[in-house]
C-alpha positions as CSV (number, residue, x, y, z in Angstrom):
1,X,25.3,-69.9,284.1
2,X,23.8,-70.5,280.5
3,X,23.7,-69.4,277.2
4,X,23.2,-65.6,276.9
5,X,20.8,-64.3,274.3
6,X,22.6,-62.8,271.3
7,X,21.4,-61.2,268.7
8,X,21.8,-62.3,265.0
9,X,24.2,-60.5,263.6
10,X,24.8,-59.2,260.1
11,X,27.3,-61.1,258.0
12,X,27.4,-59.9,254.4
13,X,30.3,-58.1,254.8
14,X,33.1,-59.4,252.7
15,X,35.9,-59.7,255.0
16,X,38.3,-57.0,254.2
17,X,35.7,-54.7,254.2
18,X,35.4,-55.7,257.5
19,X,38.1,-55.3,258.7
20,X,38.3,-51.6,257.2
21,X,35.2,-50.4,258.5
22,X,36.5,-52.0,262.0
23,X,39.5,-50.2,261.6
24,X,37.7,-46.5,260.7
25,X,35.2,-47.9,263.5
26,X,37.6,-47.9,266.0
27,X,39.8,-44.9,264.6
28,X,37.0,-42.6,265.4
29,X,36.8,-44.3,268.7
30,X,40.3,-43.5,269.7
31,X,39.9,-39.8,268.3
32,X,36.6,-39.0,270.5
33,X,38.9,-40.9,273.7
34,X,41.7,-38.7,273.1
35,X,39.9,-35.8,272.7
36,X,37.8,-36.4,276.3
37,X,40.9,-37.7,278.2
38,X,44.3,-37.4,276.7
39,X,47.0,-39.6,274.8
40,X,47.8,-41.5,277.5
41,X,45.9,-44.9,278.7
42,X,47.3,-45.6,281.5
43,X,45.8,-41.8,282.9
44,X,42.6,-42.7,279.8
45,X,40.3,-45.3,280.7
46,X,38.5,-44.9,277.7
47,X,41.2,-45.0,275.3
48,X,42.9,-48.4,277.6
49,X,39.2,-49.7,276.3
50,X,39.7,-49.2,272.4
51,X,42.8,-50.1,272.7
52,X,42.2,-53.4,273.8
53,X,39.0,-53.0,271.1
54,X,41.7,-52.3,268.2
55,X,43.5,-55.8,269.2
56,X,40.7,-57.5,268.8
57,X,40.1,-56.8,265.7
58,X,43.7,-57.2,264.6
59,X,44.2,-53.7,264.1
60,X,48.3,-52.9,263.4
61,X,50.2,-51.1,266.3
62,X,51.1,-48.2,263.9
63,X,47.8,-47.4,263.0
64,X,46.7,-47.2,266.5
65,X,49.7,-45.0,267.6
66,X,49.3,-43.2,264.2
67,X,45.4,-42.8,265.3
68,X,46.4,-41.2,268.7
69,X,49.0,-38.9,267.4
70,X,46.6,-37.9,264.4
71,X,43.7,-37.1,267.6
72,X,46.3,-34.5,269.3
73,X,46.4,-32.6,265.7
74,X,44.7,-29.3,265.6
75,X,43.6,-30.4,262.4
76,X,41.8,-33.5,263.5
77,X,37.5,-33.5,263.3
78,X,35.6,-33.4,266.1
79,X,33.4,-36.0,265.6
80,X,29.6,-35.5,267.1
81,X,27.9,-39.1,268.4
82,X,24.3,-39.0,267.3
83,X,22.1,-41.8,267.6
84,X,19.4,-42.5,264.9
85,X,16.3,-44.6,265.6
86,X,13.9,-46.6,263.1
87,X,12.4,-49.4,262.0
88,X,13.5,-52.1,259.5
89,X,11.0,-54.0,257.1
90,X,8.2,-56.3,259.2
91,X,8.5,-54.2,262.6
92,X,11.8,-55.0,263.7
93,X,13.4,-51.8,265.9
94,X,16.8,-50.8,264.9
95,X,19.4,-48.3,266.5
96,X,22.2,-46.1,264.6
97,X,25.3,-45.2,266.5
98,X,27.2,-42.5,264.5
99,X,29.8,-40.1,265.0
100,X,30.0,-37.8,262.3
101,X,31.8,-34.5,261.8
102,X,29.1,-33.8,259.7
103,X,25.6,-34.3,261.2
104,X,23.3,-32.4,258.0
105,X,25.1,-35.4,255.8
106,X,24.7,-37.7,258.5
107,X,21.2,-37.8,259.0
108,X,20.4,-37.4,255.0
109,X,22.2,-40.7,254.4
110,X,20.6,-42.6,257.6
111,X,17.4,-41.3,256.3
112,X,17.8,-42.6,252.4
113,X,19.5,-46.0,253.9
114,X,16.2,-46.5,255.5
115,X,14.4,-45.4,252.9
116,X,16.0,-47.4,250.1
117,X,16.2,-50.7,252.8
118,X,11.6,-50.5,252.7
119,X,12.6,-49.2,256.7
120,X,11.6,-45.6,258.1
121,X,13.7,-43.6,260.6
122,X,11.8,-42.4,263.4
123,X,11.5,-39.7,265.8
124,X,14.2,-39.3,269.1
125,X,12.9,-41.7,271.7
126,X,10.6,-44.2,269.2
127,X,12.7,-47.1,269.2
128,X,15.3,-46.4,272.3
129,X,12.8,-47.0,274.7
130,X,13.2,-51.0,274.0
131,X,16.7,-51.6,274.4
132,X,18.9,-51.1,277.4
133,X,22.4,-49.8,277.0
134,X,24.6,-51.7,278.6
135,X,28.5,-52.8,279.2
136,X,29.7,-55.5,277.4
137,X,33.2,-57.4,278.4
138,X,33.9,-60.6,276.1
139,X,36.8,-62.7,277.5
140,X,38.6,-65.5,277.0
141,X,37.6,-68.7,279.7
142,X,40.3,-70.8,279.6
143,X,41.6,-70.0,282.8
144,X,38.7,-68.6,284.5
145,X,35.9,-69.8,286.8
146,X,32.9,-69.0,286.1
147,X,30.7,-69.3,288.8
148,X,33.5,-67.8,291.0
149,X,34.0,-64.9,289.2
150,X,30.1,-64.2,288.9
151,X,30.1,-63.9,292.5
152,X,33.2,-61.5,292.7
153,X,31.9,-58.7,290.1
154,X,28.2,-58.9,291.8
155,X,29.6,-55.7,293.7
156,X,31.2,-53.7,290.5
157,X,27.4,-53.8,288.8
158,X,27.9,-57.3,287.0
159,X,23.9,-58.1,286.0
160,X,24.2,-61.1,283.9
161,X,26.9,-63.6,282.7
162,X,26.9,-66.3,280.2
163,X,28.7,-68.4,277.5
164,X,28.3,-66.7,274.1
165,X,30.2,-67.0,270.4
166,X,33.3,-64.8,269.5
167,X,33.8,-64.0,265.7
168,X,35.1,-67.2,264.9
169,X,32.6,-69.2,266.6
170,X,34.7,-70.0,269.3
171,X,33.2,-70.0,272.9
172,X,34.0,-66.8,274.6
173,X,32.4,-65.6,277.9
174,X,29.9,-62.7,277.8
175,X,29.8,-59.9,281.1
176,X,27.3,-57.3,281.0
177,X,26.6,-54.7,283.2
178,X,24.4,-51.3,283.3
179,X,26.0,-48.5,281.3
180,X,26.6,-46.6,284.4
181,X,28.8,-49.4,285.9
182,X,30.9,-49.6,282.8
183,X,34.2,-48.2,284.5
184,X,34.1,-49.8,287.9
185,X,33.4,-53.3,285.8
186,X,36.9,-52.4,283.5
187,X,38.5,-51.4,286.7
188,X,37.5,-54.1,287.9
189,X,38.7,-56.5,285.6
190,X,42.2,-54.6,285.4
191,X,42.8,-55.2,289.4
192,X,42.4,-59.0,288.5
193,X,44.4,-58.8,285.6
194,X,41.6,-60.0,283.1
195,X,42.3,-58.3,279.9
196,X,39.3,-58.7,277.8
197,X,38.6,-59.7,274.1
198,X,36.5,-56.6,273.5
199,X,34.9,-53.9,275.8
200,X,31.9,-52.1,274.2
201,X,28.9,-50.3,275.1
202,X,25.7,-51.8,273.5
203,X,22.2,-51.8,273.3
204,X,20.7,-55.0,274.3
205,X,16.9,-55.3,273.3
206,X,14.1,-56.1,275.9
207,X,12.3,-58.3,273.6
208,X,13.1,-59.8,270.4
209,X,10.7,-60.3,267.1
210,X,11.1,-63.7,265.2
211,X,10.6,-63.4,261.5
212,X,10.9,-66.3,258.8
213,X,14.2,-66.6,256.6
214,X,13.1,-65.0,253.6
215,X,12.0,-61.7,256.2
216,X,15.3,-61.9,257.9
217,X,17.3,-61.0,254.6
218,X,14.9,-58.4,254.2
219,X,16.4,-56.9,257.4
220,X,19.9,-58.0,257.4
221,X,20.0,-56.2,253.9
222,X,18.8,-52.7,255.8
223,X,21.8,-53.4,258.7
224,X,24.6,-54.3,256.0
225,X,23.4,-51.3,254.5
226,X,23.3,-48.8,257.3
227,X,26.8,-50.4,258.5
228,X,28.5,-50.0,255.4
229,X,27.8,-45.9,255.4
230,X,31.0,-44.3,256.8
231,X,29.5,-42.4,259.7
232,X,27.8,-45.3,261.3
233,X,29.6,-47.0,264.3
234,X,27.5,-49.7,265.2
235,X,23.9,-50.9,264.3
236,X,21.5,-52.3,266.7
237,X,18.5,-54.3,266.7
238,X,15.8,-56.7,267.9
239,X,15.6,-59.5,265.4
240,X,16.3,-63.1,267.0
């Protein structure tokens, strides 16, 4: 077991506008897991998932109960997930998850994000085709064995594992499995009653471009950008 390749991530937002657009993040995923399954984790998979998602990010138990009772409304949005794809300054491939009740906004304010960050948004299928989507479990390891628990989630479609860095920079280890294995890994994890930091489906990049500093905030500007917009669930890219 090593280190697993991560990513740098974004980290211009102050932190309680963080912790907002984590919270809206996260609202919107709870809407679209009601909406698929029903109110109830313990029948909803998907909705056990942002659960555990919404604790992470210290979300309060009212607003996640408010969030499910708000998602049974007959007034509530049903949001559309649309997935934009581009390129930042100096080549660098990005992804833009969104889920929008609003797509003709949507896309006009992807497109002018890119625009104003010197990127360009692409066509359906330009950028994807470098990234695989995959599961991605975070969890604790004090108490668990690594190696030992490699071997026992081989058979529920576990492809790599690896220390990583939580939000706080504190060691955390990373699980990640093909998208279509997603459930039978959370399944998995539930029977051995590993409850995990975060549970999130991501797109992890084949290869990786390496750019110098003053390039870097060139793109990081773009992705702060792009993640601030209100529609935008998560950004993805292939900067190292």
């Amino acid at each position: 077991m090593g280190r697993i390749f991560e990513v740098r991530k974004s980290t211009m937002f102050a932190r309680w506008d963080r912790m907002a657009k984590q919270f809206s993040r996260i609202g919107k995923e709870i809407a679209i897991a009601v909406k698929a399954g029903g109110p109830d984790p313990t029948t909803n998979p998907a909705l056990r998932r942002c659960m555990q998602n919404a604790k992470s990010v210290n979300m309060p138990k009212d607003r996640i109960e408010a969030a499910i009772k708000r998602a049974q409304g007959k007034e509530m949005e049903n949001f559309e997930e649309i997935l934009y794809e581009g390129y930042a300054p100096h080549g660098v491939a990005v992804l833009v998850e969104t889920a929008t009740d609003n797509h003709v906004r949507t896309v006009a304010n992807v497109k002018s994000h890119f625009n104003k960050g010197n990127g360009t948004l692409g066509n359906s299928g330009s950028v994807a085709f470098q990234f695989k989507k995959m599961g991605v479990f975070k969890l604790k390891p004090e108490g668990l064995n690594a190696e030992e628990l490699e071997l026992e989630l081989i058979d529920h479609g576990l492809e790599e594992l690896g220390e990583g860095t939580g939000e706080n920079e504190e060691d955390i280890l990373v699980l990640r499995t093909g998208f279509t294995d997603f459930g039978n890994m959370q399944k998995a994890l539930e029977e051995k009653h590993i409850t995990p930091i975060s549970a999130e489906v991501e797109w992890i990049p084949s290869t990786t471009v390496e750019l110098p500093e003053d390039q870097v905030q060139d793109v990081l500007k773009l992705v702060d950008r792009l993640e601030q917009d209100e529609d935008v669930q998560k950004v993805f890219h292939n900067l190292q």
